[in-house]
C-alpha positions, 0 to 999 in steps of 0.5 A: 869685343863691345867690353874691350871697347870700354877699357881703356889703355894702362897708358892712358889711365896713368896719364890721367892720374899724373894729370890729376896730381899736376892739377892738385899740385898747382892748386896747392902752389895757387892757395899758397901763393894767395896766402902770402900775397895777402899777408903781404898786402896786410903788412904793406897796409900797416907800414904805410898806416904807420908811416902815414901816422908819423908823417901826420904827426911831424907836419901837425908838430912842425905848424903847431912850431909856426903858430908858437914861434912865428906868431901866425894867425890864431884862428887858423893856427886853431884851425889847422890844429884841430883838422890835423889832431882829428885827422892822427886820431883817426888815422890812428884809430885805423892802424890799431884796428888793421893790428887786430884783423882777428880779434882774441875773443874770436880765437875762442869761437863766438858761443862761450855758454851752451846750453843745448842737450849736446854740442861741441866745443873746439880749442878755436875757431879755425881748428875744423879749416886744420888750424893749430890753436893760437898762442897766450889764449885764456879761453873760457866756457860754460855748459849748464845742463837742467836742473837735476842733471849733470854734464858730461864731456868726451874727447873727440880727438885731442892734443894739447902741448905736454911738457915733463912732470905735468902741464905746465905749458898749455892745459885744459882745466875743468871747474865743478860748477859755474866758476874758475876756483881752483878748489872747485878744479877737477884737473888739468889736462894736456897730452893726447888722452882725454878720459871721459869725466862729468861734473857732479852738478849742473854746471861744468866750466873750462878754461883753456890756456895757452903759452907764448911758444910752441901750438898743437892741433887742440882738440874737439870736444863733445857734450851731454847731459847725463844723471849720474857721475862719470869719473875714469882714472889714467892707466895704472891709478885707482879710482877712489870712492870720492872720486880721487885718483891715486897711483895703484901701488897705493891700494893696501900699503896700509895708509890713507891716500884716498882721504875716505880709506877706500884704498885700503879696503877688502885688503887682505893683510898677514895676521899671523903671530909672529915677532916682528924683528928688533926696531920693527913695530907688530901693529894690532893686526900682526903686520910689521912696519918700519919703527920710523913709521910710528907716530908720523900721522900715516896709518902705516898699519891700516888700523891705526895703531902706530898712531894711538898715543901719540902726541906732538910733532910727527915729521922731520923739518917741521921747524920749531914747534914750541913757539912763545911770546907776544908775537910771531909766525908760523908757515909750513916747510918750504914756504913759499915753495912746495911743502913736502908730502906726508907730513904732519906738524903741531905747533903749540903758541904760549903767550904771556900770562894775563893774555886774554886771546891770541889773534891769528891772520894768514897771508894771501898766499895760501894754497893747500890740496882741496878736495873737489868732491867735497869741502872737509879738506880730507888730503891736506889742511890746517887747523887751528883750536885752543888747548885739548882741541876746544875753539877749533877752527878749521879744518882749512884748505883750498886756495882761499886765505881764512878770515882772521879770527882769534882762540881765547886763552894763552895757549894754542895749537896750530896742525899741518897734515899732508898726504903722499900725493899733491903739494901746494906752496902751502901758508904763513900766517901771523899771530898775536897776544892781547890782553882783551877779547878782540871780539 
């Protein structure tokens, strides 16, 4: 009886509930409501600011006219003058303020350097109040970790507006170091996944940026020190020994994608004696490749040997590579647009007789794959040497422009490579004869 006297009737609870969800329904109603009364009264502040402002400005104009024209007192033609310019100044100095309530730097949180052993980082200051993040945001932090150690980052939760073929939108993008180099980039990322990735030294830097149109929730973003490398690749990508990432299909196709061979190694390859069919070239380790992949700067073959002897020019729309004369310019395919992947290009400068150095200097635009591992420009490069490779300068890549410099000599050679993986707009440079030693 007394347990009986404690239940109460279904009825009863369901009115409770129903109660409960008027209740919340009408606080949902009240905070939306407040919300747009003080967006109102933000808007209706600012028109009368400006409205304020004109009126100000047209009365100053019209006794500024009196003073001019009617020839009023000067001193309080003076007077007048500088009361009513102060006072649109200010008036001014109040509507521009009211137009900025929240500052941009704010959208970004106010810590922009951390330094404690672990911490968070969010794409804005209102995402933890459910705020998507806002648009055209260019937001910027650093996180040093102590000498010795690295930086590692995770994602808590993350989505970032992704577009078709990349992230062309909105990204996060990582830099190896307290900078924002692109040669120094460890990638761009967009999407909802974020794979755990640290830097290789004790700085890491991001750069979060934003366009004009669509926002997303953003992401939350959680640190630490760490002593070793962390480095995952996406679904279906190898990981190299340098810690690049290419596609899997590439591990044992008999080429260098990685830059450092480590997808072409414990490769197990047919070496049996057999004779590969006319118009198919038999490498030095019994595989058949396709005779168009002879000489065209690829290890098609995985030893090499469809690239021993050769010499010149490796690739279809490399344009004239037999170039003379006291001037002229050279680029890669495509110029300014992407050049195309798997190429390789040598140029062969012949200046007049009795030139004693050929100078060469590169336009601004210059932007090769680099590789943020290291600096020996192992996807893409260019390099440039006199004849049979002496005075060789380079290998060059990144997104830097090389200083101008000079081969002695009538003659040089200028080699483009590319890989199969990432294009760049690539480079264009200038060069020219002369009959002394520049330097």
């Amino acid at each position: 009886m007394l347990l009986q006297a404690y239940q109460l009737p279904q009825v009863l609870v369901l009115a409770l509930m129903v109660v409960t969800a008027l209740v919340a329904l009408v606080l949902m109603v009240v905070i939306a409501l407040v919300v747009i009364a003080l967006v109102v009264i933000a808007l209706v502040a600012l028109v009368m600011m400006v409205v304020i402002a004109l009126v100000v400005m047209v009365l100053m104009i019209k006794l500024f006219s009196i003073c001019l024209w009617r020839q009023k007192s000067t001193n309080w033609c003076r007077q007048i003058g500088h009361t009513m310019f102060l006072g649109y100044i200010l008036l001014s100095l109040v509507a521009l303020a009211s137009t900025n309530i929240v500052p941009r730097s704010n959208q970004c949180g106010n810590q922009s350097y951390f330094t404690a052993e672990n911490g968070i980082i969010r794409s804005n200051s209102g995402y933890y109040l459910g705020i998507d993040y806002g648009t055209n945001l260019d937001c910027v932090w650093t996180i040093e970790a102590p000498e010795g150690q690295m930086v590692a980052l995770m994602a808590n939760t993350f989505h970032v507006e992704l577009s078709s073929g990349g992230c062309w939108y909105d990204y996060l993008e990582l830099f190896d170091g307290n900078t924002t180099r692109h040669s120094h980039s460890l990638g761009e990322f967009c999407g909802d996944s974020f794979a755990p990735i640290s830097s290789t030294q004790r700085f890491l830097t991001l750069n979060f940026v934003t366009d004009s149109s669509s926002v997303y929730r953003g992401f939350e973003l959680f640190y630490n020190f760490t002593d070793h490398v962390i480095r995952t690749c996406h679904q279906h990508q190898f990981l190299c020994a340098n810690l690049h990432c290419v596609p899997d299909r590439y591990q044992c196709d008999g080429q260098d994608d990685c830059g450092d061979a480590s997808d072409e190694k414990n490769c197990q390859y047919v070496t049996t004696q057999k004779v590969c069919n006319f118009g198919v070239f038999q490498c030095g380790n019994g595989k058949c490749v396709s005779g168009m992949d002879i000489c065209d700067g690829d290890n098609d073959c995985g030893d090499m040997s469809d690239e021993i002897g050769c010499t010149g020019n490796h690739s279809q729309g490399c344009g004239q590579t037999n170039v003379s004369g006291s001037s002229g310019i050279i680029s890669t395919p495509n110029f300014p647009m992407h050049y195309p992947s798997s190429s390789y290009c040598t140029y062969h400068v012949t200046a007049p007789e009795g030139t004693m150095a050929i100078a060469f200097t590169f336009d601004d635009r210059f932007s090769i794959e680099s590789s943020y591992a290291d600096d020996n420009c192992v996807f893409d490069s260019i390099t440039i040497s006199g004849t049979h490779g002496q005075q060789m300068h380079g290998p060059f890549c990144g997104h830097a422009a090389p200083s101008p410099f000079e081969i002695h000599g009538n003659e040089a050679e200028v080699r483009f490579k590319s890989d199969r993986t990432t294009q760049f707009e690539g480079f264009k440079l200038t060069w020219t004869a002369s009959d002394k030693m520049l330097k």
